[in-house]
C-alpha positions in Angstrom: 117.6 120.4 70.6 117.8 118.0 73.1 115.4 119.3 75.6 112.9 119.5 72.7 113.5 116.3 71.8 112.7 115.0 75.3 109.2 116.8 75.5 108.1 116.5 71.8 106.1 113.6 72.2 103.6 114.4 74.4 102.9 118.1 72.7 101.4 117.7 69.0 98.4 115.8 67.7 98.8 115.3 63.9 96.4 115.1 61.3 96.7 113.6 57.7 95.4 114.4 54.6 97.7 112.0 52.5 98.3 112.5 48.9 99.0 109.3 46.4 102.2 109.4 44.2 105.0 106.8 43.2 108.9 108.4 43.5 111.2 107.1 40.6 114.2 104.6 42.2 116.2 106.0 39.4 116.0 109.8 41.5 116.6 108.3 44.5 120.7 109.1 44.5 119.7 112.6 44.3 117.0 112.9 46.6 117.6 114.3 49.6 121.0 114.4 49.6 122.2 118.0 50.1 123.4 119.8 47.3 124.4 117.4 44.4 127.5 118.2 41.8 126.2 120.9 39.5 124.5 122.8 42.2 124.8 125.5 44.5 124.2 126.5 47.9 123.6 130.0 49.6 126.9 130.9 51.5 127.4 134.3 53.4 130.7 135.6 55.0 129.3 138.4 56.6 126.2 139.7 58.9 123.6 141.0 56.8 122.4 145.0 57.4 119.1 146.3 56.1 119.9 149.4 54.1 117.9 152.1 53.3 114.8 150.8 54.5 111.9 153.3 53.2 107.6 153.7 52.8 106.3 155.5 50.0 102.4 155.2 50.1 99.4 156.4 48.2 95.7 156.1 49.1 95.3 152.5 48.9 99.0 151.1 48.9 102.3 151.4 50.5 105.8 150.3 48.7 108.5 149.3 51.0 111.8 149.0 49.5 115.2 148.3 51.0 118.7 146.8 49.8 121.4 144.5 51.7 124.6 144.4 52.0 125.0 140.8 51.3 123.1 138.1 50.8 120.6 136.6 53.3 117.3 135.7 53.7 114.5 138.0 54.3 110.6 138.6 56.0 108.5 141.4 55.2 105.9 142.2 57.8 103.1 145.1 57.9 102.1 145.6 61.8 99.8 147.6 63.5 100.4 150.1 66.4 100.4 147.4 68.9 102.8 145.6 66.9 100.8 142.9 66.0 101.5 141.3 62.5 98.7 142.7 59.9 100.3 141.5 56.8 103.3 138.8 55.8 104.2 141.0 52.6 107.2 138.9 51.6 109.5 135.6 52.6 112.5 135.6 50.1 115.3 133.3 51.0 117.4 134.6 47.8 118.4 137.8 48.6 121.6 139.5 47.2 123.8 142.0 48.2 123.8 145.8 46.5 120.3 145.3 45.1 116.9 147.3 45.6 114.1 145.2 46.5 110.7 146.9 46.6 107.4 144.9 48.0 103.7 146.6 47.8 101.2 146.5 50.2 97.5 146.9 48.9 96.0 147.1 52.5 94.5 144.0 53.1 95.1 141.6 56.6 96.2 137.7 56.4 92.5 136.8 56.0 92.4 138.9 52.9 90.1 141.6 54.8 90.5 145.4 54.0 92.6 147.4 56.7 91.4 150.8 58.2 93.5 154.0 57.6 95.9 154.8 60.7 99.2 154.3 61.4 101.6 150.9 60.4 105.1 149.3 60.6 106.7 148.3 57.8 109.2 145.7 59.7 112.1 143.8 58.0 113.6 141.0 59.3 116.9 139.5 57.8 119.3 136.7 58.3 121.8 134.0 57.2 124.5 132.0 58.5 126.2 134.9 60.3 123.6 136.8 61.9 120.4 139.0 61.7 119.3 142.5 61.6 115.2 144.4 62.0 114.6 147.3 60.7 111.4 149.4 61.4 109.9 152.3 59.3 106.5 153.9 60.7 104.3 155.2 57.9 100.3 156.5 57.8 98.0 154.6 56.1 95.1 156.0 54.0 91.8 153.7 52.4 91.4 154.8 48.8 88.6 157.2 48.2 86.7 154.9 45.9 85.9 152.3 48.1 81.9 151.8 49.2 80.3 150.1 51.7 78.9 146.6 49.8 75.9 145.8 49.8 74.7 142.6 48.8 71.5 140.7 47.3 70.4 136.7 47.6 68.1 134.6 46.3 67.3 130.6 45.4 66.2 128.3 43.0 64.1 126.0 43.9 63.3 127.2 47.1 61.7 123.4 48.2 64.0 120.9 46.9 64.7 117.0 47.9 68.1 116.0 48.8 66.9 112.2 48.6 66.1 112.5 45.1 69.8 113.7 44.3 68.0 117.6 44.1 69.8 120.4 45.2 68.9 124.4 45.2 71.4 127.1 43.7 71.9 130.0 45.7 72.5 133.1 43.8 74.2 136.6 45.0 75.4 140.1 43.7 78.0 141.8 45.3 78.8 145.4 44.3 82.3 146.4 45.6 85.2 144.5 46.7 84.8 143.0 50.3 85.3 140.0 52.6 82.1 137.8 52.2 81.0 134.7 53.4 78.0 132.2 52.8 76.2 130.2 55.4 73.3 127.9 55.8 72.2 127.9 59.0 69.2 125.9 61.4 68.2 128.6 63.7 71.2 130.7 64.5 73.9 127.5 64.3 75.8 127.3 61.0 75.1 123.8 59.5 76.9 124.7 56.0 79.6 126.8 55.1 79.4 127.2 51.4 81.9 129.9 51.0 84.4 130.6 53.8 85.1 133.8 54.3 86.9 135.6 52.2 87.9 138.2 49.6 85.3 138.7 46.9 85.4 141.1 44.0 82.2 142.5 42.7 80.0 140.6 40.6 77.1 138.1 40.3 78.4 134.7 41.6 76.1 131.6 42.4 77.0 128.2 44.6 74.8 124.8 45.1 73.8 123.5 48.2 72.9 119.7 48.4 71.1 120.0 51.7 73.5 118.4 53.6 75.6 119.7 56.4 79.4 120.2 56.4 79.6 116.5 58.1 78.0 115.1 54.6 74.6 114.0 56.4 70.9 115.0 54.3 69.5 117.5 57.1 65.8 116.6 57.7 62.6 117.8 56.5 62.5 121.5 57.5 63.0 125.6 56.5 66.5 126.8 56.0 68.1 130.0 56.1 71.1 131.0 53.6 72.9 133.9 54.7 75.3 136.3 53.0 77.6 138.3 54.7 80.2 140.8 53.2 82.1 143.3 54.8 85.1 146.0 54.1 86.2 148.9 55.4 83.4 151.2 54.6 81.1 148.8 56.1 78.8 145.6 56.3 75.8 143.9 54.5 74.1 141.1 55.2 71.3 139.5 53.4 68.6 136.0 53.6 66.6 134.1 51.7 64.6 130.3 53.4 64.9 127.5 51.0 63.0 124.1 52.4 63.7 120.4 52.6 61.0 118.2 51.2 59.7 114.7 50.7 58.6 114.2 47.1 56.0 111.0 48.0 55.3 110.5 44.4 59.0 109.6 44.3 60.0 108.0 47.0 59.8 104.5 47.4 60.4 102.1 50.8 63.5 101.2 52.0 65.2 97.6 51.6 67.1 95.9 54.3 69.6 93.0 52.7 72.5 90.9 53.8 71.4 90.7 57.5 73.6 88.5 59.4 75.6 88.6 62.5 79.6 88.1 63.3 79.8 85.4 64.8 76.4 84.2 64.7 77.5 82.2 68.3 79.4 84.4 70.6 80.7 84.2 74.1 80.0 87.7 75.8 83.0 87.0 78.3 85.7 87.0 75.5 84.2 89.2 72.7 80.8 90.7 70.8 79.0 90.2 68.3 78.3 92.3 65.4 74.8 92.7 63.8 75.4 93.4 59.8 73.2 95.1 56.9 72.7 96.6 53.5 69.9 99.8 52.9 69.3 100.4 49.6 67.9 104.5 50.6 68.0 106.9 53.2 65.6 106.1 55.9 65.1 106.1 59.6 66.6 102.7 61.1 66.2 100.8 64.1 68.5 98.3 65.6 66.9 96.0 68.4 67.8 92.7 70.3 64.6 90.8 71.1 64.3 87.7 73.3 61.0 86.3 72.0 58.7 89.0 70.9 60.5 91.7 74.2 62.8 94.0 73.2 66.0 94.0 75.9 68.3 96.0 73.9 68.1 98.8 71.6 71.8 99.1 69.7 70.5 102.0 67.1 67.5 104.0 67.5 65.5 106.3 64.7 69.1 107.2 63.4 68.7 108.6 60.1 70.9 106.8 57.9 71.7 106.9 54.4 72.2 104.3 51.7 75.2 102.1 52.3 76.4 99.1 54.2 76.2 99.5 58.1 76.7 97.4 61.7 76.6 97.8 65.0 77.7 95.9 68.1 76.2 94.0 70.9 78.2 92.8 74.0 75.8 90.2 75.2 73.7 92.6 78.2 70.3 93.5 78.3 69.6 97.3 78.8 69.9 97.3 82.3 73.3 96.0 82.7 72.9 92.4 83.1 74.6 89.6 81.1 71.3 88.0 79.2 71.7 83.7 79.7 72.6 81.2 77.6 70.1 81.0 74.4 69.1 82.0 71.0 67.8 86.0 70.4 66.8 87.9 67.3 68.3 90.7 65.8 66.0 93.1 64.5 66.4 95.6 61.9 63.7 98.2 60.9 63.9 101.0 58.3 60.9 103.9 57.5 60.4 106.8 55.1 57.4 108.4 53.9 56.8 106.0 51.3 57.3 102.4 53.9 59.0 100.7 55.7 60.9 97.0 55.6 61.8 94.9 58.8 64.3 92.0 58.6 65.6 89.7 61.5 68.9 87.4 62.1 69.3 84.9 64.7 72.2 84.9 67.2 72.7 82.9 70.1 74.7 83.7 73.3 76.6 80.5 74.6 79.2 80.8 77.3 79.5 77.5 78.3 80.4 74.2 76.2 84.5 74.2 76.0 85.3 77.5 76.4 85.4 77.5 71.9 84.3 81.5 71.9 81.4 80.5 70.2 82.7 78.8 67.6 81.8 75.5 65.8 84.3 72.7 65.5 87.2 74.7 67.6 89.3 72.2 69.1 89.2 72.4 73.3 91.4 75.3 74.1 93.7 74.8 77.1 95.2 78.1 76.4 99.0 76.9 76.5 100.4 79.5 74.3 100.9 77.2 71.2 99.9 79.8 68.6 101.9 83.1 69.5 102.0 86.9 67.6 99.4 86.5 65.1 99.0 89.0 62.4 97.3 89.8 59.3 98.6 91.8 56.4 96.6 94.0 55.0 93.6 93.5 57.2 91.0 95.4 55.2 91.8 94.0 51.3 90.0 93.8 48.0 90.5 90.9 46.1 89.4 92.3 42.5 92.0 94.1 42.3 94.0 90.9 42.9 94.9 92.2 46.7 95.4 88.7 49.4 95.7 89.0 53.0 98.2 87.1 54.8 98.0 85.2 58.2 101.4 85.2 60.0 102.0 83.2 63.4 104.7 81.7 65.4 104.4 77.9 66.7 105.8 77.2 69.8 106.0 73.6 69.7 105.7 71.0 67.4 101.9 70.4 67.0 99.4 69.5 64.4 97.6 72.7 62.5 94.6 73.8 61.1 94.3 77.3 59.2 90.7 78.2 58.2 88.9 81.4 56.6 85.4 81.3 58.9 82.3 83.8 57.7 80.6 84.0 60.9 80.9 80.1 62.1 81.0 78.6 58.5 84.3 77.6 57.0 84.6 79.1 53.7 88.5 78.6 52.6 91.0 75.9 54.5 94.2 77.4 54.5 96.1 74.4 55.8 95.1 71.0 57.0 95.8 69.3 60.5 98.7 68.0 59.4 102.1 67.9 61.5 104.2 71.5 61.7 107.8 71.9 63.5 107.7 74.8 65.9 108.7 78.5 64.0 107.3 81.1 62.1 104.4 80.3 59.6 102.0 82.2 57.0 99.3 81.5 54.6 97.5 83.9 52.2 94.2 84.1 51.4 92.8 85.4 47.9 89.3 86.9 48.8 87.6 83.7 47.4 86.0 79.9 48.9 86.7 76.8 48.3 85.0 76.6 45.3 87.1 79.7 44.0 83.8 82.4 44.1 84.8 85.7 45.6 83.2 86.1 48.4 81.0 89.2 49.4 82.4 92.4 51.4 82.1 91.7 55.1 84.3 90.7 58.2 85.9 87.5 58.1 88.1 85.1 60.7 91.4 83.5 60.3 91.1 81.0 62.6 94.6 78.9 63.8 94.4 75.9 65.9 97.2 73.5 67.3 97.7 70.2 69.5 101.1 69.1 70.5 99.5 66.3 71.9 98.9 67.0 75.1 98.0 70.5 74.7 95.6 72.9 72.5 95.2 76.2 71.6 92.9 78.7 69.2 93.6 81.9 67.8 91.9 84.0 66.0 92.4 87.6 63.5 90.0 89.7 61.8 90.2 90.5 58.2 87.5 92.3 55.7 87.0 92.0 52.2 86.2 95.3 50.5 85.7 96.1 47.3 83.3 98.8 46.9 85.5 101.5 49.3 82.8 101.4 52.3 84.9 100.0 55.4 82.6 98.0 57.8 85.3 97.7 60.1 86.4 95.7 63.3 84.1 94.9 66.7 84.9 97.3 69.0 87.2 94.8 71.6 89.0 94.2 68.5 90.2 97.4 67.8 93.2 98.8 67.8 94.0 102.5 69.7 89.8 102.5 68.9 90.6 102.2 65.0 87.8 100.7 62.8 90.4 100.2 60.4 93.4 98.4 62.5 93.1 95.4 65.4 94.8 93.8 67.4 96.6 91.7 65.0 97.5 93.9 63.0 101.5 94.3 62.8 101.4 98.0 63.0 99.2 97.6 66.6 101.7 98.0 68.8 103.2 101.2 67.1 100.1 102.9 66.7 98.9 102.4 69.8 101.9 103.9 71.4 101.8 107.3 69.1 98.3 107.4 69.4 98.8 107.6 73.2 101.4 110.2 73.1 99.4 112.1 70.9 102.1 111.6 68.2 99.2 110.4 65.5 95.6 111.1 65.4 93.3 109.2 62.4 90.7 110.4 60.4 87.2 111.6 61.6 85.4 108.5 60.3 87.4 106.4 62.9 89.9 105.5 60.6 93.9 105.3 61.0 94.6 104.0 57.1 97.6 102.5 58.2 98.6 101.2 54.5 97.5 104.6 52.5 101.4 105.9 51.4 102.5 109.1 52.6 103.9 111.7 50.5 106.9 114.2 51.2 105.5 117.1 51.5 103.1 115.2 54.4 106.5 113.6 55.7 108.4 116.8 56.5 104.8 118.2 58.0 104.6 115.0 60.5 108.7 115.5 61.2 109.2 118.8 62.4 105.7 119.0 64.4 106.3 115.6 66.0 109.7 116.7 67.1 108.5 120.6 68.1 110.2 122.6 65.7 108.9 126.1 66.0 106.2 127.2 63.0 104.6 130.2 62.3 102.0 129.0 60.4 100.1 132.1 60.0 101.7 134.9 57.3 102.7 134.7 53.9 105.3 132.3 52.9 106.9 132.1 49.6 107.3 129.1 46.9 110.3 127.4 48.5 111.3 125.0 45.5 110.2 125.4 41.6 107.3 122.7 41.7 106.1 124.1 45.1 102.8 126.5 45.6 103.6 129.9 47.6 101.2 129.9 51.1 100.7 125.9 50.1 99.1 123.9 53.1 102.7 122.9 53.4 104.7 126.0 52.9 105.2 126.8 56.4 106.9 122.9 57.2 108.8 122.9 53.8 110.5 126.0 54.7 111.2 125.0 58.6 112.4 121.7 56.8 114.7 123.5 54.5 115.8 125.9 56.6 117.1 123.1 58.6 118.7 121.0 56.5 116.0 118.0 57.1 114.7 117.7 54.1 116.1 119.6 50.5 115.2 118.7 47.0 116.2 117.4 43.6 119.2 118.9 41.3 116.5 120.8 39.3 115.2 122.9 42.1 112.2 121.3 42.6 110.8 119.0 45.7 108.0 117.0 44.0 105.8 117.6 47.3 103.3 115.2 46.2 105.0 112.2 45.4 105.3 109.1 47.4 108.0 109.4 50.3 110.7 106.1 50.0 112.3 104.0 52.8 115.8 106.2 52.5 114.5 109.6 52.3 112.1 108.6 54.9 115.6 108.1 57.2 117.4 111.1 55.8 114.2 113.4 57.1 113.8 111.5 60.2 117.6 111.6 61.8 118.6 115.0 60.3 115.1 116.4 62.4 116.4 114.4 65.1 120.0 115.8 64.7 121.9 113.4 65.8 125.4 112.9 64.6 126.4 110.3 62.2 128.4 108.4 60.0 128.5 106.1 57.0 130.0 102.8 58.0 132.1 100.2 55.8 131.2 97.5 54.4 128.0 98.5 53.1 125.5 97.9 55.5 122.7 95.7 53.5 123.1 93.1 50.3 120.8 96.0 48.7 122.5 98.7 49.6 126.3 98.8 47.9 128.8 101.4 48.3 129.4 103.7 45.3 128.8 108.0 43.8 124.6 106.9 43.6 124.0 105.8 47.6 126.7 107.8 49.3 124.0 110.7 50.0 121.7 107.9 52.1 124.8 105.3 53.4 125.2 107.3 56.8 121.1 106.7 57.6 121.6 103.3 56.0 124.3 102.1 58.5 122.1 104.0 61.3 119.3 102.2 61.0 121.0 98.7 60.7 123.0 99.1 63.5 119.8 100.4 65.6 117.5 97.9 63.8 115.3 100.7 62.4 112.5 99.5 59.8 112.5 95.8 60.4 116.4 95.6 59.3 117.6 93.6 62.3 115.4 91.0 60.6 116.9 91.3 57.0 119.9 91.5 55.1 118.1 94.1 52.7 116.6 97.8 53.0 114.8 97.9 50.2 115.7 101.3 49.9 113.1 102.0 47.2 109.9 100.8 48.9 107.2 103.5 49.0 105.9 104.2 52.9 102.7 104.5 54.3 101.2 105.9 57.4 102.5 102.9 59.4 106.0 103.2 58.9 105.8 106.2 59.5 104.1 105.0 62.7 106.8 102.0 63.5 109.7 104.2 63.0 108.4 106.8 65.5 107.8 103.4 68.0 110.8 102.2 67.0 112.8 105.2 67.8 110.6 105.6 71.2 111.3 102.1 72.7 114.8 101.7 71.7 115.4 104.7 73.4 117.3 106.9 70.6 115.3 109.9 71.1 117.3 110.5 74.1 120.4 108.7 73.1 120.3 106.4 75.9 119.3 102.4 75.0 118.3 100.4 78.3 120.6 97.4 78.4 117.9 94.2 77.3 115.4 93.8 74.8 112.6 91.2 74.5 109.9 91.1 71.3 110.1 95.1 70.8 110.7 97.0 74.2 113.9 97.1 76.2 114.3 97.0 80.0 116.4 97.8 82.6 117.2 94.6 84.5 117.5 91.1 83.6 114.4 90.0 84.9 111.9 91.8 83.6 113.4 91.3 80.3 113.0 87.7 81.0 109.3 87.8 82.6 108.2 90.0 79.8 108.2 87.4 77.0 109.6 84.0 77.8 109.2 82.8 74.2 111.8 85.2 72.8 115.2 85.8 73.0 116.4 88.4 75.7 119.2 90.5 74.7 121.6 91.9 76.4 123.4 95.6 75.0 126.8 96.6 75.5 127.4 99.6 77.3 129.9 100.6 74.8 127.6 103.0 72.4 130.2 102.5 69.4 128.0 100.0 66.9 129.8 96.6 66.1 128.4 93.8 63.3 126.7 92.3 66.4 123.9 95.6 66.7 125.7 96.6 69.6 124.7 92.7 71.9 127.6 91.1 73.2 124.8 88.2 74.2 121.8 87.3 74.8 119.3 85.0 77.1 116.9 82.4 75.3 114.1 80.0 77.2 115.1 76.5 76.3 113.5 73.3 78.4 112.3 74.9 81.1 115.0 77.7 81.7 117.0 80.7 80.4 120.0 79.8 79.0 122.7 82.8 78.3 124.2 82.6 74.6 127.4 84.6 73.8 127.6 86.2 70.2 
């Protein structure tokens, strides 16, 4: 385990496809815990034996049957004469002693595709807690007589249709036998549109729609396309096309509208950032995205790009197309948009300053002499939608006393003061924001800026955070040198950055194709386990057939192959009713439980109970070991508080920080470095201190047993000047 442990990181890239559900706190004392009072386990005293093992076949289908002589867990393979897997008849994990089990095999692969006649394995595989046995049996094979080659027919209606206009064609086809089929649309010979994947089909008259676009959701363009249908068994092959076109309907269509043009911020510094040219089209159409300096075009940031109705914007870093930084002055931002019916044209003025107080191009900023006043600025959530009665929150730490100004800016116009200059003590601030301006309208969906300011005095210093109202679901996102890991979704302030830009380099987390990471969408438990035993290299066979491991769960699910790796192993088990409720919303303690029992480390539950929220009693014992855990490793933010919140549903970034937590601490290998400084530990003394002189270095015991104190016997904090070494 431990050499897997060490290389895991680096190996898997995981994909999400979360599901949405809520987990009752009442459940939670069984969840996850083992194997409750009132239920039972599968024990075995002795090494299974596969008994009697024997094929009986007839033209079309073999039965295998065999009986144990104890109980254990079994797989059921059909393999070919190179011994390759064909067919996962069977997983059972209930197996008993002195009983006949019989499976049937109907001669068709793991794709669901019909098997020549020849020669097979029938293969057996069993185990449990003792040991395991194979057992073979070689049988012959034969297709039943009444299967025919298929033959197929295809046709559509309409055969010109416009995808614009919401149309769509509806491809009809006959199949006369049983066979593996497939439909396609393709350009040419390259498949733009799968509409059926292969797969087994029985015979019949079946039809599908196609909406004209292509499996990435874009309208293809005017032009002739083929649909193709392809069926295939083990008598033979068939394949059959019809051409169905993609048309303009004139009479219809009517000119595009470009609205809300504006750009973010409308006075930008090209040394510290970009700007961002915003817009609304109200229909598909062909767009163009220019920068002009007078009536010249020096940039184009979009070009013909067919795009269809929604809200879109694209950055510009302040050089012309050659290469050059462009000079201090005002330009135009142009947008265009054409279809067959016309075309609109709308401009917005931005102006490139990089000179005048180094303010970023911002009005009213107060002169920045960067000195570090306004420190670890976050927003939380930074994509929000006020209707629902969401509000973002703008956290900061003040270094020294100083005089503050917290402001909502749309581009450089104040819209909402958060907090006036007024006088603050040096510490940790935050200030919500509802969605709506100072005169309490909601304010449109676009990019906003929290902007913080302080003067001690003598000193000043600006920061600023991104944050986006969005109400309708269509994310405009962040400029690129805002991004975090390259996320539309996440920046740099948000406070999951750091952890997802960590397990996005180790190829720990991957977001979603529309550039997305989604870092507050929760995750459920059937996704949790999935995340778990790849992240940590478990070993899957993913291909097969795999049985329904719990009563709620779907045999040869998405998930099946995790959920049984994850059972198997003790990571994750379910609730006293036999069922594992894969869809619902994963909590902070069964989060833990799956998380350390992957990891298999050893542990222990720890006295007196290690949060206020968090007692000791018959309902938490199952979750006290990973409780004490994590507060003696400050897991999950718990160094920070004297609660768990063991309830609290988890998204994708905890998920995220408890992977980075886990990684920087050093617990995967069981080994913490000695200091720690503002999330990552060091070796030596002097880095610790270099790293982040405006928080607390700590200094780790040696000793690896846990005390009240998280394991410090001291620590190091910057105070007038120089490092002064505290004692706990």
């Amino acid at each position: 385990m431990t050499n897997f442990l060490r290389q895991s990181f680096a190996k898997k890239a995981i994909m999400f496809a979360f599901l949405v559900g809520i987990i009752s706190p009442s459940a939670m004392a069984y969840v996850d815990g083992g194997y409750p009072a009132g239920t039972t386990s599968l024990v075995a005293a002795i090494a299974p034996i596969v008994q009697n093992l024997n094929v009986s076949t007839a033209p079309g289908n073999a039965s295998i049957s065999f009986s144990l002589n104890t109980a254990a867990t079994a797989t059921v393979w059909v393999k070919d004469a190179s011994d390759t897997i064909v067919r996962t008849v069977a997983f059972d994990n209930n197996l008993l002693g002195d009983t006949v089990y019989t499976y049937n095999w109907t001669g068709l692969d793991n794709n669901g595709t019909p098997v020549a006649s020849g020669t097979y394995k029938a293969q057996v595989v069993v185990y449990n807690t003792v040991s395991s046995d194979i057992k073979d049996a070689v049988f012959n094979y034969t297709v039943a007589s009444t299967i025919n080659a298929p033959v197929v027919t295809v046709s559509a209606s309409p055969t010109s249709f416009d995808p614009t206009m919401g149309q769509s064609t509806t491809v009809n086809y006959t199949l006369n036998t049983s066979a593996s089929l497939r439909v396609e649309v393709k350009s040419g010979n390259s498949t733009i549109k799968t509409l059926r994947a292969q797969s087994l089909q029985s015979a019949g008259s079946f039809s599908l729609l196609w909406d004209g676009r292509n499996d990435a959701g874009t309208i293809m363009s005017l032009n002739s396309y083929t649909i193709e249908v392809y069926a295939n068994n083990v008598a033979g092959s068939d394949t059959k096309t019809t051409l169905v076109n993609i048309i303009s309907n004139n009479n219809n269509v009517t000119a595009p509208n470009i609205t809300n043009v504006y750009a973010s911020p409308a006075v930008f510094n090209p040394n510290n950032e970009n700007t961002r040219i915003y817009f609304n089209l109200d229909k598909q159409a062909s767009v163009t995205v220019s920068i002009l300096d007078g009536t010249n075009t020096i940039r184009t940031l979009a070009s013909t790009s067919t795009l269809s109705a929604g809200s879109y914007s694209y950055d510009w870093n302040g050089r012309h197309a050659d290469g050059y930084m462009v000079s201090d002055k005002y330009y135009t931002a142009r947008i265009t948009a054409s279809n067959a019916a016309g075309n609109d044209a709308e401009n917005t003025s931005v102006q490139v300053r990089t000179t005048g107080g180094g303010n970023n191009g911002y009005e009213n900023d107060w002169p920045s002499t960067d000195e570090n006043l306004v420190r670890n600025l976050t927003v939380n959530p930074e994509v929000f939608n006020p209707r629902n009665g969401d509000r973002s929150t703008v956290q900061f730490q003040l270094t020294r006393n100083s005089k503050i100004n917290v402001q909502v800016l749309d581009g450089t116009t104040v819209v909402k003061t958060l907090r006036t200059a007024d006088n603050q003590t040096s510490g940790d601030y935050s200030y919500t924001w509802d969605g709506r301006n100072t005169a309490g309208n909601l304010m449109p969906d676009r990019v906003y800026v929290f902007r913080v300011m302080a003067n001690d005095g003598n000193n000043t210093d600006t920061d600023r955070a991104y944050v986006e109202v969005d109400t309708d679901g269509i994310l405009i996102g962040f400029p690129d040198n805002a991004r975090c890991a390259g996320f539309r979704d996440v920046s740099i302030n948000s406070p999951f950055c750091k952890a997802i830009e960590l397990m996005s380099k180790k190829k720990i987390f991957e977001g979603y194709s529309d550039g997305t990471f989604r870092p507050y969408e929760r995750i459920n438990r059937a996704e949790t386990s999935k995340v778990v035993v790849l992240a940590l290299d478990y070993d899957i066979e993913t291909s097969g057939y795999f049985g329904r491991q719990y009563n709620d769960t779907v045999a040869n699910a998405w998930y099946a192959p995790y959920l049984e790796v994850a059972k198997r192993n003790n990571i994750a088990t379910g609730y006293p009713d036999g069922s594992f409720r894969p869809a619902s919303t994963i909590n902070r303690v069964e989060l833990l439980r799956i998380f350390l029992e992957a990891n298999n480390l050893s542990l222990s539950s720890c006295s007196p109970q290690p949060f206020d929220d968090t007692p000791l009693g018959k309902d938490t014992d199952w979750y006290m070991k990973y409780a004490c855990y994590a507060k003696h490793n400050g897991l999950m933010n718990s160094d920070y508080s004297s609660k768990l919140y063991p309830a609290e549903a988890m998204t994708r970034g905890d998920v995220a920080d408890l992977f980075y937590d886990f990684e920087v601490k050093g617990l995967f290998n069981s080994s913490n470095n000695n200091y720690y400084n503002n999330g990552y530990y060091f070796n030596d003394t002097r880095s610790c201190l270099e790293y982040d002189r405006y928080n607390d270095c700590i200094r780790y015991s040696a000793d690896t047993r846990y005390n009240n104190n998280n394991n410090a016997d001291g620590y190091y904090v910057y105070r007038d000047g120089r490092y002064v070494w505290t004692a706990y």
